[in-house]
N, C-alpha and C positions, 0 to 999 in steps of 0.2 A: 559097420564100425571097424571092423579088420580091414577092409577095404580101403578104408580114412588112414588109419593107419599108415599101409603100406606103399600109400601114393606121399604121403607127407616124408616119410624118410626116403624114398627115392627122389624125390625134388632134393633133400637134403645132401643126399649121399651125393647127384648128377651136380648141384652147385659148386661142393667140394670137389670135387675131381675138373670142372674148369676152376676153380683155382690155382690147382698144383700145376693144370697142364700149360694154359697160355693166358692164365690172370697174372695179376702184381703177383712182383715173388717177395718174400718176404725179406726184409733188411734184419737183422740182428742190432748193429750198434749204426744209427744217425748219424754222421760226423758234422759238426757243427763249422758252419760256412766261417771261416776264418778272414779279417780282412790281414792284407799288409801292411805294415804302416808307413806312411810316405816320410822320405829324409825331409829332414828338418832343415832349411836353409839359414844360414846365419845372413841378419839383420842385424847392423849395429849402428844406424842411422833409421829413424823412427820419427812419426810424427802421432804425436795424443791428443785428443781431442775431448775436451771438456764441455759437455752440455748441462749447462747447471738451471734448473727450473724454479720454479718458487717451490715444487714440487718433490721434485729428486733431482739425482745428481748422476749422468749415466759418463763415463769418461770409454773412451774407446783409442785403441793402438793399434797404429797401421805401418807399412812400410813403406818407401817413397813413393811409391805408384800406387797408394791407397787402398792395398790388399789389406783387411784386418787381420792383425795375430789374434789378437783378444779382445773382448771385452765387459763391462762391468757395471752395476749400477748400484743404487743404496738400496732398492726394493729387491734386488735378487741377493744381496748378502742378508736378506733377512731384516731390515730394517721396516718399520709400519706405521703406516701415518704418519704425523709432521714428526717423527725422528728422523723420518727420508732426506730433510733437506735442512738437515743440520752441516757446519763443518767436521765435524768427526766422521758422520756417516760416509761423508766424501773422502777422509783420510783413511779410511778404512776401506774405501773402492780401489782407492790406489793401492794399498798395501796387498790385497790380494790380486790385481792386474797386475802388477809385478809379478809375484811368485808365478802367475799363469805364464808369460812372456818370457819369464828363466830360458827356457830350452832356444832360443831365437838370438842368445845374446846383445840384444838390446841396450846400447849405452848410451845414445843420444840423442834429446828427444827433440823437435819443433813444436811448442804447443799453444795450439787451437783453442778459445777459448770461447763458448758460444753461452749467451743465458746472462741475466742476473742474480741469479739463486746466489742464496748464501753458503751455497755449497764450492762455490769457484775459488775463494782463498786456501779453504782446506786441503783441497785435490792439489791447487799448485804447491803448496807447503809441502804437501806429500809427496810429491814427487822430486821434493830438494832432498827431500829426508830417504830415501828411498835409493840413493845410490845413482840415480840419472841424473846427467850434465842435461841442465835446457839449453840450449842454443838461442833459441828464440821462442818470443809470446804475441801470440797473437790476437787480438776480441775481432770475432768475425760474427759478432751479436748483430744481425739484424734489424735497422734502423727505419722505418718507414718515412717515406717523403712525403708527407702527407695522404696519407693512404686510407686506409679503413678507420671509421669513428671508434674511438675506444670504447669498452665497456662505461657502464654509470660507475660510480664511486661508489661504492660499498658503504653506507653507513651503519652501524652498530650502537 
């Protein structure tokens, strides 16, 4: 039993001593991986884009070569179910895509208009209300030339 012992605390004591001599040494304080943050390029020619569904309403802002600054939807500011594809919910995407875009000085937009949702008037209203000059408007909705059968008609 002494025996048990005194083999147990020598494994104990020989582990400890390759710690101190060529194991991990011990850190005191982690410093925590910092990023930099990259300069912020002023854009003030912009193009938005309005995807409006029967669904939601996702609006997206790019700079001329199609990088996004931002972008936004009715489902990510918290909006649920058919309140997603309302017009306010869509004035409300814009309203806080703006405030995201502040830092980029964005004044003027080109806008893209994709979807039927009733979400498309709101987002462009909001965007008159909102301090951005539109230049132009575009519907890049998607027209099929006789393409795929549509669904059946839903009745209720």
């Amino acid at each position: 039993m002494a025996d048990e012992l005194k083999t147990n605390e020598a494994v104990a004591s020989t582990a400890a001593e390759k710690k101190q001599k060529g194991g991990k040494k011990d850190k005191a304080v982690a410093k925590p991986k910092s990023r930099k943050k990259k300069a912020v390029k002023e854009v003030t020619v912009g193009r938005a884009y309005i995807h409006a569904t029967y669904n939601n309403t996702i609006v997206t802002i790019t700079d001329a070569s199609g990088n996004a600054l931002g972008w936004s939807s009715a489902g990510h500011m918290g909006f649920k179910g058919p309140k997603k594809a309302t017009p306010y919910a869509a004035s409300m995407v814009v309203k806080e895509l703006v405030e995201k875009i502040q830092p980029y000085n964005v004044k003027e937009v080109s806008v893209y208009v994709r979807g039927i949702g009733a979400g498309r008037d709101g987002a462009l209203r909001a965007l008159y209300a909102n301090n951005l000059s539109v230049t132009s408007i575009k519907d890049i909705t998607p027209i099929p030339h006789n393409g795929c059968r549509p669904p059946k008609v839903r009745r209720v």
